[in-house]
N, C-alpha and C positions, 0 to 999 in steps of 0.2 A: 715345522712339524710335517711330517707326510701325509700325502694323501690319504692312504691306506690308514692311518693312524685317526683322521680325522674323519674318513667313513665310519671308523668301527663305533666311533664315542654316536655318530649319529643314528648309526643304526641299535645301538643301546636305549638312546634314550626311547627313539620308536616306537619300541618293544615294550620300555617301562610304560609311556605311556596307553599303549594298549591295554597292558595290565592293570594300571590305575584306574584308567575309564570303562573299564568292564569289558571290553571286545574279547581279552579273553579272561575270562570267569573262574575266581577262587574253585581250586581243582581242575581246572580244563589243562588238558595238552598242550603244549606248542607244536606250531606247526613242523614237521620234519623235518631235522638239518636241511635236507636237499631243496624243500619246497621254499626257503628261506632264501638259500642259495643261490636261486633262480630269483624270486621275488628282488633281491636286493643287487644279484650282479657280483656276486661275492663268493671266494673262495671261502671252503670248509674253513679254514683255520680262523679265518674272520668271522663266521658264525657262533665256532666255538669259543673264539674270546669273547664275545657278546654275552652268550647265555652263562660264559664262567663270571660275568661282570654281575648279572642279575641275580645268579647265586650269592654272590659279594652282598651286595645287598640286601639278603635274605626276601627275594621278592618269587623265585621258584626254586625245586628240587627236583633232583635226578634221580632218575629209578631205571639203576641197571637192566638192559633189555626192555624196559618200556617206554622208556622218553625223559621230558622234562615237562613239569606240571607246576603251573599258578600254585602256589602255595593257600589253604587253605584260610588264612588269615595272615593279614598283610600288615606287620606291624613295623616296617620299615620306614624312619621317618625320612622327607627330604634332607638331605646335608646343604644346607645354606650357608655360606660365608659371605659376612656384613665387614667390609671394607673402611677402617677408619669411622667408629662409631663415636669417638670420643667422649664417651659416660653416658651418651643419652639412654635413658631408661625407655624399654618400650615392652611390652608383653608379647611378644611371638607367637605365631600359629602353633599347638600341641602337635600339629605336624610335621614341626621341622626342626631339626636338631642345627642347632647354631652356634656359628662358631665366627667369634670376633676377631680381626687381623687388623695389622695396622699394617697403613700402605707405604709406608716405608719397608715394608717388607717384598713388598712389588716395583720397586724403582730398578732394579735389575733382569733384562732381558731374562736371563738364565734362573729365575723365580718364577716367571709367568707360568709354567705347566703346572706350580703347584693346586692352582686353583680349576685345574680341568678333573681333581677328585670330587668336589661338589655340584653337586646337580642343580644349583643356582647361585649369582652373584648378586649381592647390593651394595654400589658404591655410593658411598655417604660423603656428597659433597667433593669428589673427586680435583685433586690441581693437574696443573697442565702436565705432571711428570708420570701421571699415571695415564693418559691418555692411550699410549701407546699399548699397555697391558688390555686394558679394553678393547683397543680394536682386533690383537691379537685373540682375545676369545667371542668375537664374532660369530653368530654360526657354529660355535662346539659350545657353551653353554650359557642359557639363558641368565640375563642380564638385565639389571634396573639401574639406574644412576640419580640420586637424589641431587635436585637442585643444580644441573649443568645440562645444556643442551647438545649431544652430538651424533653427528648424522649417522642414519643408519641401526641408531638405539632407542632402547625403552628408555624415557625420560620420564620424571617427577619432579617437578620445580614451582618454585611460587612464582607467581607471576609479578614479576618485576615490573615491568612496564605498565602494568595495570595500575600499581600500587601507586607509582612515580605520576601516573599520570594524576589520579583521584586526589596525591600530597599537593602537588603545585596546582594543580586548577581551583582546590579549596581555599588555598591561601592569594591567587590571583585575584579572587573574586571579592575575596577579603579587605585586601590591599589593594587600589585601585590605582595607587601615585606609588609604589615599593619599587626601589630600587632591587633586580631580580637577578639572581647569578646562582649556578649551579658549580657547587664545588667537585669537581674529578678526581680522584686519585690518580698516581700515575702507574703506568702499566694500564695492561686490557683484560676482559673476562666477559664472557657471556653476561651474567647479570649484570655488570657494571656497563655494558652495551644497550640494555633492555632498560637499566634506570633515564639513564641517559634520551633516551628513546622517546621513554613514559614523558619526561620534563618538557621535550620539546616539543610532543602533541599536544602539552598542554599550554604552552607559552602562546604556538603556532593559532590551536581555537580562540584562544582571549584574544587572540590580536596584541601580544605585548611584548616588547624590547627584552632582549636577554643576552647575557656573556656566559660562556661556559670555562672556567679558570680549570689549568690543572695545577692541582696541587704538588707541594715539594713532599718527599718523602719523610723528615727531620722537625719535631715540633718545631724549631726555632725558624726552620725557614717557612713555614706554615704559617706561624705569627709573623715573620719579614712580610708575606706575602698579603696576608691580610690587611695592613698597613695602607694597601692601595686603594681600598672598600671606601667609596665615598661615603662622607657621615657627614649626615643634612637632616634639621632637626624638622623639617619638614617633609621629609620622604624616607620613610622607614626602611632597613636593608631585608630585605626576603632571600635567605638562603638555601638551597637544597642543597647536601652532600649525597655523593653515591654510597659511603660508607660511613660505618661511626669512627673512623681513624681520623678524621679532622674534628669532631666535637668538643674538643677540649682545647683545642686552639683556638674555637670560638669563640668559646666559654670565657678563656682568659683577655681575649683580643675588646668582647664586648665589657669587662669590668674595666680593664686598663681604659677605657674610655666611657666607664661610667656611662655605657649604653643600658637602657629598660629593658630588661626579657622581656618580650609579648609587649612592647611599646616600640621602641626604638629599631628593634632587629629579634626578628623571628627566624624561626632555625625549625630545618627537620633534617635527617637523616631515614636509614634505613639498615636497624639491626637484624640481622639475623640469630641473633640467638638471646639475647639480653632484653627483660623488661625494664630494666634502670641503670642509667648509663654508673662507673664505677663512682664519681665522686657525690652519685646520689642525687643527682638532676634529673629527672626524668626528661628526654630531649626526642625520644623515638615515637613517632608515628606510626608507624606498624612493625608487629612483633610475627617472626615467620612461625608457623603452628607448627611444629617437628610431629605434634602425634598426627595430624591431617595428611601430613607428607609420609610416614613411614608408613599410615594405613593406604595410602595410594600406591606407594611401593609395595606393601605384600600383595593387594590386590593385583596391580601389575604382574609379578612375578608367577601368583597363582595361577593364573591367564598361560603365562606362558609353559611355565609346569604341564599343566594341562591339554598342553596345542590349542588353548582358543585363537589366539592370534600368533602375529609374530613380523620381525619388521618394526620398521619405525614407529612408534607409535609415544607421544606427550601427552600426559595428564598435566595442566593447569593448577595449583591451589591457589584462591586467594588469599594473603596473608591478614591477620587478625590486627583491627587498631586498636593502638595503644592507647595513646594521649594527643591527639590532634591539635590542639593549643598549644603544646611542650610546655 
């Protein structure tokens, strides 16, 4: 994108929000084309696409030979686009007119400008192929990212490490002789970095022995893999998984051996989105709050609407326990 292209979107939002925050006042003038011009470093015609933007937006009107004036009431809402929402129900600000995408529609370079028509982004749970479109609207418009950490942006995430740490030090303290192993999935990801994290501040405090296994991708090689799990009727197995994608390989791995739930081998995971796992086990120790997370995202985003801040900036939530015993 040009320079010049990427001035003008910034010297718009500016402007809006001067307008927004009262600097200048339902009915007041804008400053002079020429006073603007100087202010900003900007040729006429870049002022003129500014203030024809803010007309767009029904935020001021022009009055031949007089100027351009704040519109007496300001019933323009923010145009927000929420990024792969995947059904979650949430109630939105009555400020902002929303509009749901899916990010399959942003996996192409030559898509990315679509989203420089909204005057803010929320991406929900974001994968690594949309990374790119995010960094590309950097700086031209305000941005939140649910649940992924990347530099340079507004984040909202649960705290994974937090969560991982408080699973396995409960059940360390629990199990005193547990045989203790952290199931991985394979591949990488922020969270699954931070779970990982959490496990091993908490092995590292107890002072206790631990293997971190990565798992196969494929049930059947997940139950091969499991296979290797010593089973000793004297040392209970204590497993963490970083995901609920191996639960059910354990589920089946502890009947084939007519192992005790909550006797023999204990199990947590870390769902994100599910209170009961599908075949009706309740197995998850903490369930991530989606409304605690979206209301930290608008409020982020509000913030930045606004010019409160701007930059890096993490909000923390901690995730809700489920069933701690499983």
């Amino acid at each position: 994108m040009a320079l010049q292209d990427t001035r003008y979107r910034k010297i718009t939002m500016e402007l809006e929000n001067r307008i927004r925050s009262g600097v200048y006042a339902p009915g007041d003038a804008l400053p002079p084309r020429v006073e603007l011009m100087a202010e900003f470093s900007v040729a006429r015609a870049t002022i003129d696409r500014c203030i024809g933007e803010l007309r767009r937006r029904n935020l001021v009107v022009s009055r031949h030979g007089s100027g351009t004036f704040v519109k007496d009431e300001l019933h323009h809402p923010y145009r927000v686009a929420v990024v792969n929402m995947h059904g979650s129900k949430y109630h939105w600000p009555e400020a902002w007119e929303i509009k749901q995408l899916s990010g399959t529609t942003f996996q192409h370079k030559s898509d990315w400008p679509l989203l420089l028509d909204y005057d803010g982004v929320i991406w929900v749970r974001p994968e690594r192929e949309l990374h790119p479109a995010i960094t590309f609207l950097h700086d031209q418009v305000p941005q939140v990212i649910i649940n992924r950490t990347l530099p340079g942006e507004v984040c909202v995430s649960t705290d994974h490490r937090g969560a991982y740490y408080e699973i396995t030090r409960e059940r360390l303290d629990q199990l005193p002789s547990s045989a203790v192993f952290l199931l991985q999935s394979s591949g990488s990801s922020a969270p699954q970095s931070y779970r990982e994290a959490g496990f091993i501040d908490a092995c590292r405090s107890a002072q206790r022995f631990y293997e971190i296994w990565e798992m196969p991708e494929s049930f059947e090689e997940k139950l091969q893999k499991l296979e290797d799990l010593p089973i000793n009727t004297n040392q209970p197995l204590l497993l963490i998984s970083t995901t609920i994608s191996n639960t059910g390989a354990v589920m089946c791995f502890a009947r084939n051996h007519n192992l005790r739930w909550g006797q023999d081998i204990f199990y947590s995971d870390f769902d994100n989105d599910l209170s009961c796992h599908i075949w009706g086990v309740r197995v998850t120790s903490y369930i991530q709050d989606d409304v605690a997370l979206f209301d930290g995202a608008v409020s982020e985003l509000e913030s930045l609407l606004e010019s409160r801040f701007g930059g890096e900036h993490h909000t923390l939530i901690f995730p809700q326990r489920c069933n701690g015993n499983t």
